[in-house]
mmCIF file of the N, C-alpha and C atoms, coordinates in Angstrom:
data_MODEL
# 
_entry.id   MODEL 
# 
loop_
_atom_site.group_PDB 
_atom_site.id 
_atom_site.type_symbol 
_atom_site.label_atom_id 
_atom_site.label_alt_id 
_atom_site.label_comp_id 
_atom_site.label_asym_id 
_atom_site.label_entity_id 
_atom_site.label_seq_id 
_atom_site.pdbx_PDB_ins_code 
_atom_site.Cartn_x 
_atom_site.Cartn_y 
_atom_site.Cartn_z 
_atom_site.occupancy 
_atom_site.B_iso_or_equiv 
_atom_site.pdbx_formal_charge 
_atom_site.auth_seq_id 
_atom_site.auth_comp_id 
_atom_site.auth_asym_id 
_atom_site.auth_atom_id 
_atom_site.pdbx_PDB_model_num 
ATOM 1   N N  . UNK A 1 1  ? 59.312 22.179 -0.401 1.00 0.00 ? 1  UNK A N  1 
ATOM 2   C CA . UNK A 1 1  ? 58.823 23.075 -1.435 1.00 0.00 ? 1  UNK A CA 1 
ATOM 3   C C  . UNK A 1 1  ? 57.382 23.483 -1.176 1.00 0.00 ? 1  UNK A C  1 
ATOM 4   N N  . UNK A 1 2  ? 56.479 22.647 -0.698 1.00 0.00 ? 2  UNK A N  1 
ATOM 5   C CA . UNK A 1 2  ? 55.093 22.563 -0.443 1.00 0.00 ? 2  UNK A CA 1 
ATOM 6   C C  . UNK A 1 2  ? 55.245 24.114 0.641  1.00 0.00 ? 2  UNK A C  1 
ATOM 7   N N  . UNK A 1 3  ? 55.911 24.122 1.604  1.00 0.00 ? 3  UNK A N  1 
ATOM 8   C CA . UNK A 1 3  ? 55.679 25.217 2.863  1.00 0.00 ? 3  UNK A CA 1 
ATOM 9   C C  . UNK A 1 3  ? 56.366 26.234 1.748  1.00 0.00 ? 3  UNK A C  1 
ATOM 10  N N  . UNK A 1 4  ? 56.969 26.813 0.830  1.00 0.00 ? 4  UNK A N  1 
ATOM 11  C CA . UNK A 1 4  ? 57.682 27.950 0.485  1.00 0.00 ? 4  UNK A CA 1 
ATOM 12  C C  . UNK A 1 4  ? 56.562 28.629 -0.449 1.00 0.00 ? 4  UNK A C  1 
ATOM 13  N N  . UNK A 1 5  ? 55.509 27.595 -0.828 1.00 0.00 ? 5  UNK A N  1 
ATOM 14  C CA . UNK A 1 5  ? 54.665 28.258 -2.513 1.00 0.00 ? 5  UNK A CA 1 
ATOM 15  C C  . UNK A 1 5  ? 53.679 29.232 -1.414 1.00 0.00 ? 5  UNK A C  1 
ATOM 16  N N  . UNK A 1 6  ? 52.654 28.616 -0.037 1.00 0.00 ? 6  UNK A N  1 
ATOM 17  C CA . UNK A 1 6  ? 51.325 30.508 0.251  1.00 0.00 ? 6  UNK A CA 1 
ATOM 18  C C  . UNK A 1 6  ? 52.777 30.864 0.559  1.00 0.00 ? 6  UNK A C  1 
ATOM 19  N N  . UNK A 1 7  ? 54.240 31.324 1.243  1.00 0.00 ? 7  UNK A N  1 
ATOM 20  C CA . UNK A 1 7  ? 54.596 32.355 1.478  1.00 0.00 ? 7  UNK A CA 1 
ATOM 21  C C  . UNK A 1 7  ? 55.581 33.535 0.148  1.00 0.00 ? 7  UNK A C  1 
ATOM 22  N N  . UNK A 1 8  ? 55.163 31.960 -1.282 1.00 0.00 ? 8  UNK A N  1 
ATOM 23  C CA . UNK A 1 8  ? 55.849 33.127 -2.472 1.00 0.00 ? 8  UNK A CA 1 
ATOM 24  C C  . UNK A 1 8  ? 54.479 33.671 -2.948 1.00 0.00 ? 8  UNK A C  1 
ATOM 25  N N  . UNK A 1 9  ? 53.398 32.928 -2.379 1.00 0.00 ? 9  UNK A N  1 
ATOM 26  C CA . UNK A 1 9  ? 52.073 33.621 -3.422 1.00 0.00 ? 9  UNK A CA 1 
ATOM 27  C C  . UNK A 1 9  ? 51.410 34.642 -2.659 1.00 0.00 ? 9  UNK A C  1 
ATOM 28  N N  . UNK A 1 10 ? 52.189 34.768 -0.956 1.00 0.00 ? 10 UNK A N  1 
ATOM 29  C CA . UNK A 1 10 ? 51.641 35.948 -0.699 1.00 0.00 ? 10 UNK A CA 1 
ATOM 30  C C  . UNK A 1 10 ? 52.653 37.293 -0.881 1.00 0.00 ? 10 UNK A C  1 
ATOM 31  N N  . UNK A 1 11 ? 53.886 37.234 -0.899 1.00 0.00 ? 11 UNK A N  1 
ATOM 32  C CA . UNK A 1 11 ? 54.493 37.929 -1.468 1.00 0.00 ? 11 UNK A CA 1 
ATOM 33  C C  . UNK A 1 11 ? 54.098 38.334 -2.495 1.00 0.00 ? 11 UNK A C  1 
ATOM 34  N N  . UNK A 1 12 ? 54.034 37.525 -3.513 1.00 0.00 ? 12 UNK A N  1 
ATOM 35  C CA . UNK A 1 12 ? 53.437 38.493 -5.071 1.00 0.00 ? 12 UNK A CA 1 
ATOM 36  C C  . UNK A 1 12 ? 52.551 38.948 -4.810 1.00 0.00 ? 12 UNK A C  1 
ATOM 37  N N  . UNK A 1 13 ? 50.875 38.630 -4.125 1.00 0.00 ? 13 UNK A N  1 
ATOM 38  C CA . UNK A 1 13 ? 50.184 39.488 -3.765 1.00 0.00 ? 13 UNK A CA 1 
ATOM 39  C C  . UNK A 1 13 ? 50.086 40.803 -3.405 1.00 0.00 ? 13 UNK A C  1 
ATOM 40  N N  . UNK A 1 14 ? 51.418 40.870 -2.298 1.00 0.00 ? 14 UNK A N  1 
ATOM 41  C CA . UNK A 1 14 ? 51.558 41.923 -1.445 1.00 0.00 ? 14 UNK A CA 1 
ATOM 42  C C  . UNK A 1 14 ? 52.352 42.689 -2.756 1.00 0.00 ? 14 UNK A C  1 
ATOM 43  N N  . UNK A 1 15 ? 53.178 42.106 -3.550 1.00 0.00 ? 15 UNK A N  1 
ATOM 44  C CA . UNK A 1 15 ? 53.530 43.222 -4.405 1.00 0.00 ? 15 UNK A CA 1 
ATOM 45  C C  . UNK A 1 15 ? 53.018 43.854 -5.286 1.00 0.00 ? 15 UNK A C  1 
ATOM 46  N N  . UNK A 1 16 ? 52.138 43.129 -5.954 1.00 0.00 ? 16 UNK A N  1 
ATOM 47  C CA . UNK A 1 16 ? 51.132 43.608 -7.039 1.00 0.00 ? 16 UNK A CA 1 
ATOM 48  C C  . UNK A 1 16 ? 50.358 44.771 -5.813 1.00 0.00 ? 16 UNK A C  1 
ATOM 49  N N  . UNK A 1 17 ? 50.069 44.717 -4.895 1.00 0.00 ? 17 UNK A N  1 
ATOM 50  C CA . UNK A 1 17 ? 49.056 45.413 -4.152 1.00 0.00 ? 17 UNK A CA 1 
ATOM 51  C C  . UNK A 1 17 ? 50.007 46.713 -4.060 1.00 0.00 ? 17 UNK A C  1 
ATOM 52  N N  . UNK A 1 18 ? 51.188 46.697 -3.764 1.00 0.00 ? 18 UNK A N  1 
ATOM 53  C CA . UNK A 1 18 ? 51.594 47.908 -3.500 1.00 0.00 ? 18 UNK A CA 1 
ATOM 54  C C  . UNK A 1 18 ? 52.640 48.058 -4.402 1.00 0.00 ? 18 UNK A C  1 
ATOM 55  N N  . UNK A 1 19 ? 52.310 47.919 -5.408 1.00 0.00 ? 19 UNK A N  1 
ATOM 56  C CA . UNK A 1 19 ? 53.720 48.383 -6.436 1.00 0.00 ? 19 UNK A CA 1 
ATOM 57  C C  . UNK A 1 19 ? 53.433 49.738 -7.227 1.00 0.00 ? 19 UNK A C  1 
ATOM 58  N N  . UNK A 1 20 ? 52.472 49.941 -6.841 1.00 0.00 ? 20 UNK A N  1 
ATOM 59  C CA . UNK A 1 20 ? 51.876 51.255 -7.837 1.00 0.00 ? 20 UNK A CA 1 
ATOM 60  C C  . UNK A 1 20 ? 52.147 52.592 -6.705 1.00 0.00 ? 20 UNK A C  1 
ATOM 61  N N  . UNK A 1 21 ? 52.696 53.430 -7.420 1.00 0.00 ? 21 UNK A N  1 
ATOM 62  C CA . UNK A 1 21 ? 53.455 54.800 -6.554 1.00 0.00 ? 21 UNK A CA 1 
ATOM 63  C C  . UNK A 1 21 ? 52.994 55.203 -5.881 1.00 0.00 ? 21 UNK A C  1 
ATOM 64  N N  . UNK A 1 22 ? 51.490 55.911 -6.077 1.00 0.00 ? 22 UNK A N  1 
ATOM 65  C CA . UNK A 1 22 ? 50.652 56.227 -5.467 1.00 0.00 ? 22 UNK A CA 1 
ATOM 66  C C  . UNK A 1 22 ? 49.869 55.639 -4.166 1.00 0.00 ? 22 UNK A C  1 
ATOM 67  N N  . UNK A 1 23 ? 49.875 54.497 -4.502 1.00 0.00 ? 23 UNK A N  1 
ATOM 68  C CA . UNK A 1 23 ? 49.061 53.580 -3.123 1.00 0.00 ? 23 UNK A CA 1 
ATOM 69  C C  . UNK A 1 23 ? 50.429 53.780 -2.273 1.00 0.00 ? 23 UNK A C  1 
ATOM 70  N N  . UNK A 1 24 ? 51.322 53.346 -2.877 1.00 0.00 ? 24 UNK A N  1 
ATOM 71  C CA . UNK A 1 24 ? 52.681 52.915 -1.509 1.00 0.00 ? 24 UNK A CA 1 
ATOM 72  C C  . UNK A 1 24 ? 53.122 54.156 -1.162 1.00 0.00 ? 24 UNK A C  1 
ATOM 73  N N  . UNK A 1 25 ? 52.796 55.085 -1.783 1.00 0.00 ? 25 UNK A N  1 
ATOM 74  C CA . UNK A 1 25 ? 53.767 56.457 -0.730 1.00 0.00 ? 25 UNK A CA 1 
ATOM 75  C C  . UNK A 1 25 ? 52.543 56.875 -0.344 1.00 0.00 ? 25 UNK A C  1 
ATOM 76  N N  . UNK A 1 26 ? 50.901 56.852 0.212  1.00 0.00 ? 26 UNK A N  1 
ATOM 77  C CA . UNK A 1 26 ? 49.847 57.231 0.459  1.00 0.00 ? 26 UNK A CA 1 
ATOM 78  C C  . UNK A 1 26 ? 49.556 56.357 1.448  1.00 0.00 ? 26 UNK A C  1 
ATOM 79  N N  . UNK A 1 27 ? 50.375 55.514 2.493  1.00 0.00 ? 27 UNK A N  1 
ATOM 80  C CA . UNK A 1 27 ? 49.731 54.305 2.903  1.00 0.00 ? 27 UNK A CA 1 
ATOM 81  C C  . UNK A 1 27 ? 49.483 54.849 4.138  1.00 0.00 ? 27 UNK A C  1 
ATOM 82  N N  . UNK A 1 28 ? 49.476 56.000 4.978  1.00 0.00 ? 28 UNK A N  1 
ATOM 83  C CA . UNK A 1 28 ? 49.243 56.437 6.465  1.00 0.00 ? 28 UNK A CA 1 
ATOM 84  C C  . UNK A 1 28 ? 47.481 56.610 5.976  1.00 0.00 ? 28 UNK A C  1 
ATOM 85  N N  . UNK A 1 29 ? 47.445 57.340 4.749  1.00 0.00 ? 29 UNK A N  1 
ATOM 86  C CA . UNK A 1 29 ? 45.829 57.915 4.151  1.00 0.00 ? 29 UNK A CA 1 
ATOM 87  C C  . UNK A 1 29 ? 45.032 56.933 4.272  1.00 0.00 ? 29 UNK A C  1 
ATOM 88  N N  . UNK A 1 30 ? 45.594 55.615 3.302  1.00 0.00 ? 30 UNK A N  1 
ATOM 89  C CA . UNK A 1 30 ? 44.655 54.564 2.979  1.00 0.00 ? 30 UNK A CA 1 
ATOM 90  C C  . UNK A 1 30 ? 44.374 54.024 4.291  1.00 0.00 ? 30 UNK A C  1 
ATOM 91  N N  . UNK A 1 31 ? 45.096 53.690 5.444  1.00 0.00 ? 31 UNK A N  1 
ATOM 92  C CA . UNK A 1 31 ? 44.792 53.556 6.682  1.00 0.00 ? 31 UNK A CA 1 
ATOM 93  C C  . UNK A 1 31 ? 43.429 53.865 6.885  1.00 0.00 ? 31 UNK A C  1 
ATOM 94  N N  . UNK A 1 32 ? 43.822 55.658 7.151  1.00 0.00 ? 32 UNK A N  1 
ATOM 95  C CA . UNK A 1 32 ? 42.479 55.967 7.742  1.00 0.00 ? 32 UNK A CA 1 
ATOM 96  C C  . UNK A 1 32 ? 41.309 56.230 6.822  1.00 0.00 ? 32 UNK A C  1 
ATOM 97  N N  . UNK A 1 33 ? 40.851 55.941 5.745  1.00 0.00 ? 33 UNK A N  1 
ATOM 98  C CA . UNK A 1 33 ? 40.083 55.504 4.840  1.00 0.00 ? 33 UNK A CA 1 
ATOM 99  C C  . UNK A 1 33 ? 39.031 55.112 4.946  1.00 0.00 ? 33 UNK A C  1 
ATOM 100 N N  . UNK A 1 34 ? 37.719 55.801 5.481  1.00 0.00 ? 34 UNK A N  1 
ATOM 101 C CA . UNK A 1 34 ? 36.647 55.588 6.001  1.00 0.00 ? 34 UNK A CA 1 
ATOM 102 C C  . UNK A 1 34 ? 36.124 56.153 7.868  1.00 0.00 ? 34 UNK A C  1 
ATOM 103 N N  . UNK A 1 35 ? 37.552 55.972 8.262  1.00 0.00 ? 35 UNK A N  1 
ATOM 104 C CA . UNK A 1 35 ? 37.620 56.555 9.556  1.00 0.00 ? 35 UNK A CA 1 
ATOM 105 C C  . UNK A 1 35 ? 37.181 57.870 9.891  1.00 0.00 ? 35 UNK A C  1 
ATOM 106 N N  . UNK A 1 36 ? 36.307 58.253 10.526 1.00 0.00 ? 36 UNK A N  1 
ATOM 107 C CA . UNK A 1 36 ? 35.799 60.094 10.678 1.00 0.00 ? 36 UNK A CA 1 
ATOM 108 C C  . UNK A 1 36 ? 36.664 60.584 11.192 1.00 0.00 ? 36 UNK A C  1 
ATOM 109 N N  . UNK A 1 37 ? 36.540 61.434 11.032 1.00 0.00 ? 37 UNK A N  1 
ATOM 110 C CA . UNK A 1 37 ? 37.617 62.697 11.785 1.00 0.00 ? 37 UNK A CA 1 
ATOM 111 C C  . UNK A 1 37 ? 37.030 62.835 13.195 1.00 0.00 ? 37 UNK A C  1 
ATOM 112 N N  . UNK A 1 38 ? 37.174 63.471 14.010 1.00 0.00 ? 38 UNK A N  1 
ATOM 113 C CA . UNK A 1 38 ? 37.039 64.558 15.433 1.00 0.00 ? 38 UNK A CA 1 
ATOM 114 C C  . UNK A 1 38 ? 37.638 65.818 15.210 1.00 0.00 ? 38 UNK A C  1 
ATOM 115 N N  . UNK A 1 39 ? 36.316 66.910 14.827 1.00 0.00 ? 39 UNK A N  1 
ATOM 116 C CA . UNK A 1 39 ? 36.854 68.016 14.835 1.00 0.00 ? 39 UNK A CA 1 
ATOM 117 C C  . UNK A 1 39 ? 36.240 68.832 15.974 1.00 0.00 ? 39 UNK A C  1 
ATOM 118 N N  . UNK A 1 40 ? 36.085 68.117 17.350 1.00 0.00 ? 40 UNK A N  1 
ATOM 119 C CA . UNK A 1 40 ? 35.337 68.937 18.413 1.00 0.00 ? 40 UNK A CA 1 
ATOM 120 C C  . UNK A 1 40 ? 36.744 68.911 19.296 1.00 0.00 ? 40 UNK A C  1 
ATOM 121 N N  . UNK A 1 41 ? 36.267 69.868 20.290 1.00 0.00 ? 41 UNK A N  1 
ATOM 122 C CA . UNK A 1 41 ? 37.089 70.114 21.353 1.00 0.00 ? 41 UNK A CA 1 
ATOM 123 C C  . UNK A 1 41 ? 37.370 69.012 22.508 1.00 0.00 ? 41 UNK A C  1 
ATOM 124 N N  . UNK A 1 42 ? 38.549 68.875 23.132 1.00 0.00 ? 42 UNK A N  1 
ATOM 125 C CA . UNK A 1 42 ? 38.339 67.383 23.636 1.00 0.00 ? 42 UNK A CA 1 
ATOM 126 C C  . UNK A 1 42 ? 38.106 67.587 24.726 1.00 0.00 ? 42 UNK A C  1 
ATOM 127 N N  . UNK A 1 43 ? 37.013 66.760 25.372 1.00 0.00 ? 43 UNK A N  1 
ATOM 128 C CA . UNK A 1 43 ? 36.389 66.743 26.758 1.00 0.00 ? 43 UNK A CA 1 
ATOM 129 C C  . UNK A 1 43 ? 36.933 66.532 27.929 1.00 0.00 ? 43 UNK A C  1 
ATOM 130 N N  . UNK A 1 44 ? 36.492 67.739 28.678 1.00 0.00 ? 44 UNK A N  1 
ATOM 131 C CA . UNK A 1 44 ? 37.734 67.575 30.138 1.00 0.00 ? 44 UNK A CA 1 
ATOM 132 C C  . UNK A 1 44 ? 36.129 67.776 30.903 1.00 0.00 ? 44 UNK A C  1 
ATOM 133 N N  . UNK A 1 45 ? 36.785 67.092 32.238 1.00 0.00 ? 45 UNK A N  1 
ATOM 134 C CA . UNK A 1 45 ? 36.141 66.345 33.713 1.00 0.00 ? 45 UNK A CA 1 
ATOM 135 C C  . UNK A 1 45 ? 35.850 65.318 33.152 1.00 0.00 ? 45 UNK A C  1 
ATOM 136 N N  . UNK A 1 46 ? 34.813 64.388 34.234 1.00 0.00 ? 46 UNK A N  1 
ATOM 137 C CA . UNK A 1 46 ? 34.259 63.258 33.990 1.00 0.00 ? 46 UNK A CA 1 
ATOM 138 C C  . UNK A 1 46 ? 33.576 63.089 33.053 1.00 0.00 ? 46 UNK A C  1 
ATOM 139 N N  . UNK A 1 47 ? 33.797 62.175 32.010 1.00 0.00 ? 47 UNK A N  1 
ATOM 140 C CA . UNK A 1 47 ? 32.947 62.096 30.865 1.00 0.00 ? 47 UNK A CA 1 
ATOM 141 C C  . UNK A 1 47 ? 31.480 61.450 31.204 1.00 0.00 ? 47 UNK A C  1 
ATOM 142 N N  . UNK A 1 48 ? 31.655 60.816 32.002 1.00 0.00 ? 48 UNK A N  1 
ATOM 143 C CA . UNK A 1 48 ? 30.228 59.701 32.909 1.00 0.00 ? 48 UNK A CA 1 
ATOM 144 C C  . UNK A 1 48 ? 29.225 60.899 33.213 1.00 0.00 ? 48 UNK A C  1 
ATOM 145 N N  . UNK A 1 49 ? 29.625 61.798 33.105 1.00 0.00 ? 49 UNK A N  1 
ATOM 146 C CA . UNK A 1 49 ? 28.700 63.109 34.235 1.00 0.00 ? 49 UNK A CA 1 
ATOM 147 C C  . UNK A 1 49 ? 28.158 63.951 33.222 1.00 0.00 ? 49 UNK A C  1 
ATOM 148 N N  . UNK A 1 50 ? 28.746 64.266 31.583 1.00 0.00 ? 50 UNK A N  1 
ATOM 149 C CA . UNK A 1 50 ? 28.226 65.102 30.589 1.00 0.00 ? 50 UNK A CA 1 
ATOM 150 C C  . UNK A 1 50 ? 27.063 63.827 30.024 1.00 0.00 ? 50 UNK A C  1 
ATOM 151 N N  . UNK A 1 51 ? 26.195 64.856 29.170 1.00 0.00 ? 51 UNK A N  1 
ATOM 152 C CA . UNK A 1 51 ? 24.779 64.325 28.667 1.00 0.00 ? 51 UNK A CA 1 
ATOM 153 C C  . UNK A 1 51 ? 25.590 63.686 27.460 1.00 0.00 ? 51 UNK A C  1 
ATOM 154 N N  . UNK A 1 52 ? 24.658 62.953 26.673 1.00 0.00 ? 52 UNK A N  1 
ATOM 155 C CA . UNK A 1 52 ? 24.822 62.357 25.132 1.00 0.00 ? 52 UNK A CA 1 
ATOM 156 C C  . UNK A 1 52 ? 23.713 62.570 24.719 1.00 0.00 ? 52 UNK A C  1 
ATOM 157 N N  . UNK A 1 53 ? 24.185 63.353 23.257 1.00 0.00 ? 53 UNK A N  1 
ATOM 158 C CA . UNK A 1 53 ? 23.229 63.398 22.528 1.00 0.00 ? 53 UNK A CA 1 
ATOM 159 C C  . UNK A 1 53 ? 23.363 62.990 21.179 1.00 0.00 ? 53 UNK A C  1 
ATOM 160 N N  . UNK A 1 54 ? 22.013 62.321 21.045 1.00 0.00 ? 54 UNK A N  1 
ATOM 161 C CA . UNK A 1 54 ? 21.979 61.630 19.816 1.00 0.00 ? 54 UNK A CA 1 
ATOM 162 C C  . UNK A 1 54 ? 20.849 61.725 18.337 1.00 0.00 ? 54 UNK A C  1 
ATOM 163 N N  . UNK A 1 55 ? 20.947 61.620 17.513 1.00 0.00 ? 55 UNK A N  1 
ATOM 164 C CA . UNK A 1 55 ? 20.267 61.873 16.569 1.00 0.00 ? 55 UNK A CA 1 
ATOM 165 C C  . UNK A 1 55 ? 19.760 61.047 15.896 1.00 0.00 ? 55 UNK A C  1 
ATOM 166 N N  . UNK A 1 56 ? 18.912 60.834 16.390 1.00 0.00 ? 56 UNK A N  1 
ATOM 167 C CA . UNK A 1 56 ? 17.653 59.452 15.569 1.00 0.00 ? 56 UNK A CA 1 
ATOM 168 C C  . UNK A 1 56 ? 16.295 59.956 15.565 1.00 0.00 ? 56 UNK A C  1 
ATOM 169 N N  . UNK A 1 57 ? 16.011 58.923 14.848 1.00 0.00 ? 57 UNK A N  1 
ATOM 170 C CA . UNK A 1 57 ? 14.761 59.051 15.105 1.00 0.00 ? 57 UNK A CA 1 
ATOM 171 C C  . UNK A 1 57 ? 13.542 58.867 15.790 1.00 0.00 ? 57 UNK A C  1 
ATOM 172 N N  . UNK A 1 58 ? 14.078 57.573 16.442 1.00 0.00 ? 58 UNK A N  1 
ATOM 173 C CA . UNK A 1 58 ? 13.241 57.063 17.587 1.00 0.00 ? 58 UNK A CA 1 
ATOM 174 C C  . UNK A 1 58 ? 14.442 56.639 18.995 1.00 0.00 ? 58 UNK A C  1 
ATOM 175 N N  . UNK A 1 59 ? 14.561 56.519 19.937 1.00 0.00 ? 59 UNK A N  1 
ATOM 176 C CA . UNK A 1 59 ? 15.459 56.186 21.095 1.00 0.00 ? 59 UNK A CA 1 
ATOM 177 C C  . UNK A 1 59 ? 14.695 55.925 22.013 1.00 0.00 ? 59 UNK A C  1 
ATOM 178 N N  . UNK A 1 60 ? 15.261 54.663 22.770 1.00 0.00 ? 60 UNK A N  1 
ATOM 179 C CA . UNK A 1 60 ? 14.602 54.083 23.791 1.00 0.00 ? 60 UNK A CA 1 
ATOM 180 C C  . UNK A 1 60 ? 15.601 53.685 24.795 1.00 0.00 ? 60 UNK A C  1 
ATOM 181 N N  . UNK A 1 61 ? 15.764 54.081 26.158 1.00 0.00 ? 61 UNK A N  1 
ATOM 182 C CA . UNK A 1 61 ? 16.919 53.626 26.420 1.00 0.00 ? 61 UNK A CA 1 
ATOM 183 C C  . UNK A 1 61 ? 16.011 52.715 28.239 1.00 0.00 ? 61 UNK A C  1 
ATOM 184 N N  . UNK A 1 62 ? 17.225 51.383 28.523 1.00 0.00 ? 62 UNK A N  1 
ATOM 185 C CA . UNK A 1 62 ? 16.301 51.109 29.584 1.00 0.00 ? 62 UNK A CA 1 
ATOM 186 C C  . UNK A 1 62 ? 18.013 50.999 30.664 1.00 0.00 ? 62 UNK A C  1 
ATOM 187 N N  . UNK A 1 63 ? 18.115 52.328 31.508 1.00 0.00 ? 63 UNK A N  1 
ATOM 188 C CA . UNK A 1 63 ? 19.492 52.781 32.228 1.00 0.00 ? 63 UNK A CA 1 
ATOM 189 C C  . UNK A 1 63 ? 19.411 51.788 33.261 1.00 0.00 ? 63 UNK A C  1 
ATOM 190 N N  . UNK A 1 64 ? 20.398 51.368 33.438 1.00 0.00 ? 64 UNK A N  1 
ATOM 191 C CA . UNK A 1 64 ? 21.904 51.325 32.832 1.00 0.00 ? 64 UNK A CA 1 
ATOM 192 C C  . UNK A 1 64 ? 22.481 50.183 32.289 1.00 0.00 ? 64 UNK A C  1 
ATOM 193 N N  . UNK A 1 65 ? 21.575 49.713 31.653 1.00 0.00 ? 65 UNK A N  1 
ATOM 194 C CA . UNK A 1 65 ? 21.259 48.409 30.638 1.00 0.00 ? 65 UNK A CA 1 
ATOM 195 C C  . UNK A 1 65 ? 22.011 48.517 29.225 1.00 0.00 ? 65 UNK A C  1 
ATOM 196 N N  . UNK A 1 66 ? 20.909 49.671 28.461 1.00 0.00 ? 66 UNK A N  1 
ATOM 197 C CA . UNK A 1 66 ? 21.506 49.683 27.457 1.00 0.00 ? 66 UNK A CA 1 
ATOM 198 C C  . UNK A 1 66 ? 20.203 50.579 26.564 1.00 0.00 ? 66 UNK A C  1 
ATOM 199 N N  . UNK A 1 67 ? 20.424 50.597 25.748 1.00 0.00 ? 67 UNK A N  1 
ATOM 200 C CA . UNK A 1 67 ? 19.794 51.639 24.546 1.00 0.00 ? 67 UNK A CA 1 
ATOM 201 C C  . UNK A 1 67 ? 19.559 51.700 23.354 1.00 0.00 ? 67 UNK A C  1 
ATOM 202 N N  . UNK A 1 68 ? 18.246 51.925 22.884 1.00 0.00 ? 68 UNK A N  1 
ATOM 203 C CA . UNK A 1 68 ? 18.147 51.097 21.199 1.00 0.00 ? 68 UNK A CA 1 
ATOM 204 C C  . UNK A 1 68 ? 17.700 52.770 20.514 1.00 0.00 ? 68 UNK A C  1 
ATOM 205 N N  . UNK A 1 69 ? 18.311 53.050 19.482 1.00 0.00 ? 69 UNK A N  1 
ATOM 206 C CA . UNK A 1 69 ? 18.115 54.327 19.124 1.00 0.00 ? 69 UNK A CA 1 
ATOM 207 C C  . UNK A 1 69 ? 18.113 54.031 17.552 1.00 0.00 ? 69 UNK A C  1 
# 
């Protein structure tokens, strides 16, 4: 009995979590939920060979180490 009670108390969990209509037929959305989009064009040749650019305020980089921006 001891091994059957975390796998009935995670069941109820999991049901209370998704029993409401909206969350459970929305669940590809809630996925990506914080995740950005890519709305640029996708990069063809070597990616190693195009520049990066970045937007800070200060950047320091020591190549091919690494980079504090």
């Amino acid at each position: 009995m001891k091994k059957r009670i975390p796998t009935l108390l995670a069941t109820m969990i999991a049901s209370a979590l998704y029993s409401h209509q909206g969350l459970a037929a929305d669940l590809a959305s809630q996925c990506m939920l914080g995740v950005p989009s890519y709305d640029r064009p996708l990069v063809k040749g070597d990616t190693n060979d195009l520049p990066v650019t970045i937007n800070a305020d200060n950047a320091k980089g020591n190549y091919p180490d690494d980079a504090v921006f």
